[in-house]
ZALOGU-802492 format. One record per atom (N, C-alpha, C): residue in three letters; x, y, z. Coordinates in steps of 0.1 Angstrom, whole numbers, padded with zeros to 4 digits, always signed. Layout:
<rs>
ALAXYZ/...
</rs>
This chain:
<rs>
UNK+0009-0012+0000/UNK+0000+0000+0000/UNK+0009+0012+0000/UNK+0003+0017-0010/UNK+0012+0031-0011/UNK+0008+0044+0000/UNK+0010+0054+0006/UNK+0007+0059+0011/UNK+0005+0078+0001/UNK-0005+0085+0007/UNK-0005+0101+0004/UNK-0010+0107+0016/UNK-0006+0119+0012/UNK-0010+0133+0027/UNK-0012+0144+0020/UNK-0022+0151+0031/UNK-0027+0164+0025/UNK-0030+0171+0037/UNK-0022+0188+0039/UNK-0023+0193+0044/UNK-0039+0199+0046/UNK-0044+0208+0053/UNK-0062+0209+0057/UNK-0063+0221+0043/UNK-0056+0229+0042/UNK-0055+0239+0032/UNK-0051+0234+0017/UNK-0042+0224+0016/UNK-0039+0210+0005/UNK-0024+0219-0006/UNK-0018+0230+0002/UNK-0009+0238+0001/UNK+0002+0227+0000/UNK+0003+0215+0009/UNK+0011+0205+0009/UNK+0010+0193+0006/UNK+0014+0184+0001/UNK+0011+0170+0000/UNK+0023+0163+0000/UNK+0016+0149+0002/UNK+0035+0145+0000/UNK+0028+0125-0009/UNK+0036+0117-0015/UNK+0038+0107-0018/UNK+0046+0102-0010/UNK+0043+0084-0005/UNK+0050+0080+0002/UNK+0047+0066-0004/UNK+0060+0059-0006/UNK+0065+0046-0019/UNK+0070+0035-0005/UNK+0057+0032+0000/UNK+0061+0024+0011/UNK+0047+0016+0011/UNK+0051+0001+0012/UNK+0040-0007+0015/UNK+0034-0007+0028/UNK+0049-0003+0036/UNK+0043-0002+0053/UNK+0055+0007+0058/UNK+0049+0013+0069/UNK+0060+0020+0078/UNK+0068+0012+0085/UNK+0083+0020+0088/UNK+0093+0007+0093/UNK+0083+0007+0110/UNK+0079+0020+0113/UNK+0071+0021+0125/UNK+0063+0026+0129/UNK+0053+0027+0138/UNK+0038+0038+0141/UNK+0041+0040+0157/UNK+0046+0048+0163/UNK+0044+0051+0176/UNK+0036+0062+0183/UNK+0029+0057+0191/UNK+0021+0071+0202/UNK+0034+0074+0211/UNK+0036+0091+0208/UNK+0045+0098+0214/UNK+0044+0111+0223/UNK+0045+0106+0236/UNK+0037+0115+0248/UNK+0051+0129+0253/UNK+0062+0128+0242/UNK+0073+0135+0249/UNK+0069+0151+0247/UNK+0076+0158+0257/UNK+0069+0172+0260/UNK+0066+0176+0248/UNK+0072+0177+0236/UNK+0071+0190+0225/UNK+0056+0179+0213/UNK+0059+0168+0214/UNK+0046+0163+0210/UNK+0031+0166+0215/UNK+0033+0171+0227/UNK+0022+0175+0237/UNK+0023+0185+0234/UNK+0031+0196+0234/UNK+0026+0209+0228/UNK+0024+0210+0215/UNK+0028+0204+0204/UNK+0024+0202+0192/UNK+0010+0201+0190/UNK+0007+0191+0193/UNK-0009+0180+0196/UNK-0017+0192+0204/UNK-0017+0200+0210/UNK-0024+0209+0220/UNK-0028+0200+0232/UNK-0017+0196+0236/UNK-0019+0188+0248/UNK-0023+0175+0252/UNK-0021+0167+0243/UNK-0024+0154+0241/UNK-0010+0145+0234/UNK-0010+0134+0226/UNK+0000+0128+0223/UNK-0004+0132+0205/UNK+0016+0128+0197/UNK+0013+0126+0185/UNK+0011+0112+0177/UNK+0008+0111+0169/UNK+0005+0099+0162/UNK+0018+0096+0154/UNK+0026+0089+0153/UNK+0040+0090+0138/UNK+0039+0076+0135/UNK+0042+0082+0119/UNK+0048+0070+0114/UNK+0063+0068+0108/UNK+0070+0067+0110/UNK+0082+0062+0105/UNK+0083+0055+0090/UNK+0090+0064+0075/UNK+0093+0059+0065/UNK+0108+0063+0061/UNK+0110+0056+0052/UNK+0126+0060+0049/UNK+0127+0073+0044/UNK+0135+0078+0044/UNK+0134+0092+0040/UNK+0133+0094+0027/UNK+0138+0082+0015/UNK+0140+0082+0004/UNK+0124+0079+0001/UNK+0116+0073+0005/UNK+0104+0068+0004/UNK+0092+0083+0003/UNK+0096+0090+0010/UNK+0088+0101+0009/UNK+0088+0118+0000/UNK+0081+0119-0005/UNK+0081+0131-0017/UNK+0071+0141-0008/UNK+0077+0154-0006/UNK+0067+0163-0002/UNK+0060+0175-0018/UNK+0056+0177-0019/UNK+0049+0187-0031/UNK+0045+0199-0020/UNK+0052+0216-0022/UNK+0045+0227-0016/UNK+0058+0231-0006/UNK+0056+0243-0002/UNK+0064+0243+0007/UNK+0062+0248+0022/UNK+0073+0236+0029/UNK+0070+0238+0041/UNK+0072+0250+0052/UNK+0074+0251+0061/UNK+0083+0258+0071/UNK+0088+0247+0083/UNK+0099+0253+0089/UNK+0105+0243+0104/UNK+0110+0254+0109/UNK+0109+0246+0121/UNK+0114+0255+0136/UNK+0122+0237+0142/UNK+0134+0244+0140/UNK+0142+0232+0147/UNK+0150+0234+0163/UNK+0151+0225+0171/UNK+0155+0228+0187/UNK+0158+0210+0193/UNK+0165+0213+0204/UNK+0171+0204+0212/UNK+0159+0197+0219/UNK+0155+0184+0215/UNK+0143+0173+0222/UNK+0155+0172+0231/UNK+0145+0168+0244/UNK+0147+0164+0254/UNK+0157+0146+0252/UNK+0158+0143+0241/UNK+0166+0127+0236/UNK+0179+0136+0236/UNK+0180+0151+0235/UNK+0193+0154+0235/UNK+0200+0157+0214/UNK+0187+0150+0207/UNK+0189+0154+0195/UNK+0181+0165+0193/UNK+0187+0172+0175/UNK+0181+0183+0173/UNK+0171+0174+0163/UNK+0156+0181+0167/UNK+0144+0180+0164/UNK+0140+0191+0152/UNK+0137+0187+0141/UNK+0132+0200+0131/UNK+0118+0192+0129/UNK+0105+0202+0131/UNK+0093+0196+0129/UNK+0089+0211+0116/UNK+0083+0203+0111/UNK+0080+0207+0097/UNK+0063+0208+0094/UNK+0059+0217+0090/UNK+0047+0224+0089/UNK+0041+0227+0077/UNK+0027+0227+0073/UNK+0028+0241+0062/UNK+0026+0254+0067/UNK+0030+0263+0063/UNK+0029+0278+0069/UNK+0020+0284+0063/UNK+0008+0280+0058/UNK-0008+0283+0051/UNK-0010+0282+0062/UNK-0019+0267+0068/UNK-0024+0265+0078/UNK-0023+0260+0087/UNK-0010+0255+0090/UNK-0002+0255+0104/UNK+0000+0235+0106/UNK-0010+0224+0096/UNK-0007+0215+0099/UNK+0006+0208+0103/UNK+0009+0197+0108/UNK+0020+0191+0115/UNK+0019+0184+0104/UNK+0033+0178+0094/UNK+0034+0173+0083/UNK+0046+0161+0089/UNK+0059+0168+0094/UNK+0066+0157+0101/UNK+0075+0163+0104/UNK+0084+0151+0113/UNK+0095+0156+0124/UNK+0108+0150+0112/UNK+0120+0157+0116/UNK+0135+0149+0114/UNK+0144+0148+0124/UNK+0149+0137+0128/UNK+0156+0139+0140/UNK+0170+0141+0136/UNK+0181+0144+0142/UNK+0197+0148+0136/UNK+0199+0131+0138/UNK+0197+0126+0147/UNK+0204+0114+0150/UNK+0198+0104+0138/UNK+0185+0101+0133/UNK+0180+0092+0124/UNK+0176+0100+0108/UNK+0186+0109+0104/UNK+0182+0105+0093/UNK+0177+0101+0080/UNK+0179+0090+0084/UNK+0171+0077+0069/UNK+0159+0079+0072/UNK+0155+0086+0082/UNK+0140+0084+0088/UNK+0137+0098+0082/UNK+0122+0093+0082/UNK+0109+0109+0082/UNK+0097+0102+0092/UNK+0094+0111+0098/UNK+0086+0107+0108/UNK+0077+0113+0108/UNK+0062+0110+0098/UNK+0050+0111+0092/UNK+0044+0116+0105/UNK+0034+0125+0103/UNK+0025+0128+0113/UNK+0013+0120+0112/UNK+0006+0112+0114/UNK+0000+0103+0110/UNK-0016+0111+0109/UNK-0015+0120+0113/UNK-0031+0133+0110/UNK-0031+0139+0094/UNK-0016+0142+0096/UNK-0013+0143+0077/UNK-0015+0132+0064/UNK-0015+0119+0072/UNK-0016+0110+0058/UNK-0035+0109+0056/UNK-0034+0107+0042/UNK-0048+0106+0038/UNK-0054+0095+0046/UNK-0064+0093+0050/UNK-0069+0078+0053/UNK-0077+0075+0042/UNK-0087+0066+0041/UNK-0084+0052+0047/UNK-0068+0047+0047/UNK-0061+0043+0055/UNK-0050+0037+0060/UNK-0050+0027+0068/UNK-0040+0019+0076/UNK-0037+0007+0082/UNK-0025+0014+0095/UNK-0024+0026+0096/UNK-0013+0029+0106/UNK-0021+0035+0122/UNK-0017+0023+0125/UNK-0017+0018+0141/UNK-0008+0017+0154/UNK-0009+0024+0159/UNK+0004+0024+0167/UNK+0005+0014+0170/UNK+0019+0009+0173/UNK+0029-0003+0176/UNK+0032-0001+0190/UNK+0038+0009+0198/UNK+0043+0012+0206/UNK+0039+0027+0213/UNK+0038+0028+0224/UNK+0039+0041+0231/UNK+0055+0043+0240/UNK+0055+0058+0232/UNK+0072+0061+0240/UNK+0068+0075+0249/UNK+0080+0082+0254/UNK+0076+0088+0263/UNK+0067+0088+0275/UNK+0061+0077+0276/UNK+0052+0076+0292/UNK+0055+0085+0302/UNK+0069+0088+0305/UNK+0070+0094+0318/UNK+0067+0109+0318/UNK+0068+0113+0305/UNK+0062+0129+0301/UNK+0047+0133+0302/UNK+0036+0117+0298/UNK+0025+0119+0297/UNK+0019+0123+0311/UNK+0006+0128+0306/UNK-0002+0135+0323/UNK-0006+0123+0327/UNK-0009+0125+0340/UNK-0016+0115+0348/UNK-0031+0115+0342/UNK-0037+0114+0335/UNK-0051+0112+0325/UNK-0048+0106+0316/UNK-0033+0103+0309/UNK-0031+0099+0296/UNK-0037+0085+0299/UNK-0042+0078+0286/UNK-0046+0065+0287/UNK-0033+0060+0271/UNK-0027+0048+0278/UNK-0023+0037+0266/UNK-0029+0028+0262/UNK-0028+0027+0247/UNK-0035+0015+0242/UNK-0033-0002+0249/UNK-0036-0010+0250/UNK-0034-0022+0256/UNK-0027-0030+0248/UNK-0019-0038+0252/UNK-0011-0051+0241/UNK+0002-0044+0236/UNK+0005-0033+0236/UNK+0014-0031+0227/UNK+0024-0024+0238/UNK+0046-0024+0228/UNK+0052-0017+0238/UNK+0048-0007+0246/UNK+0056-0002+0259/UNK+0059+0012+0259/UNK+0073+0015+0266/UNK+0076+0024+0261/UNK+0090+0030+0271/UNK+0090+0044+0276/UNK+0096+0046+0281/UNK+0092+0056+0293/UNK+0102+0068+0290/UNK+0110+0064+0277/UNK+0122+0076+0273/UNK+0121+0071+0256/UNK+0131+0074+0251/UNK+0135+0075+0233/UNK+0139+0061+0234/UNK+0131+0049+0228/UNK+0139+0035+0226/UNK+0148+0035+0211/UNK+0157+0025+0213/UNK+0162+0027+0200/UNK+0157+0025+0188/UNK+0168+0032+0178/UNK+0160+0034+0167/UNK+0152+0021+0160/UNK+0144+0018+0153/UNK+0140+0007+0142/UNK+0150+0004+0133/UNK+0155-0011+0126/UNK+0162-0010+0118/UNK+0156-0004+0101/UNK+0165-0002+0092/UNK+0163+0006+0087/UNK+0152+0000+0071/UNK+0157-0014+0074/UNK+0151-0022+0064/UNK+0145-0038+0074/
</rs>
């Protein structure tokens, strides 16, 4: 399954040449919470070569609390969350998962950040969690 995204204003889009993400995590760490307006973000994880944006974005890049530099990427029409790049990973793009078109199949796999979440946050059942930045996914 191939993947597409569209920004709410449609200023952005992107193609993504992936049958599946290498990963889908619910991510409770501080700047996802302020991202999200106070809740967690949805990601999915594709290779970086896998993804085509169309439009242009804007980023504001800064020091995550993992101690890498974080650039989250936007459209600057209407302010949608399009995706993060971490300095440490790379090969990665890390889909906002509100940005890809649905119908889709991306399901979190994992919840990270726990220890950042509020005391209200609820995790899905069955699946990981870690309580800081687990390591990365391999790449293939």
């Amino acid at each position: 399954m191939a993947y597409t995204g569209r920004c709410a204003c449609g200023a952005v889009t992107a193609e993504i040449a992936a049958d599946a993400p290498i990963a889908v995590r619910q991510c409770w760490c501080r700047q996802c919470q302020q991202l999200a307006g106070g809740s967690h973000s949805t990601n999915a994880m594709f290779l970086t070569e896998n993804v085509t944006i169309t439009g242009t974005l804007a980023a504001h890049a800064y020091t995550a609390a993992s101690g890498n530099t974080l650039t989250q990427s936007f459209c600057p029409a209407c302010g949608t969350p399009v995706m993060a790049q971490v300095s440490a990973r790379p090969q990665f793009r890390t889909m906002r998962v509100g940005f890809i078109t649905p119908p889709h199949d991306l399901t979190p796999q994992m919840v990270i950040w726990t220890d950042d979440a509020p005391d209200w946050a609820v995790f899905p059942e069955g699946i990981d969690r870690h309580a800081k930045q687990p390591p990365p996914p391999p790449a293939s």
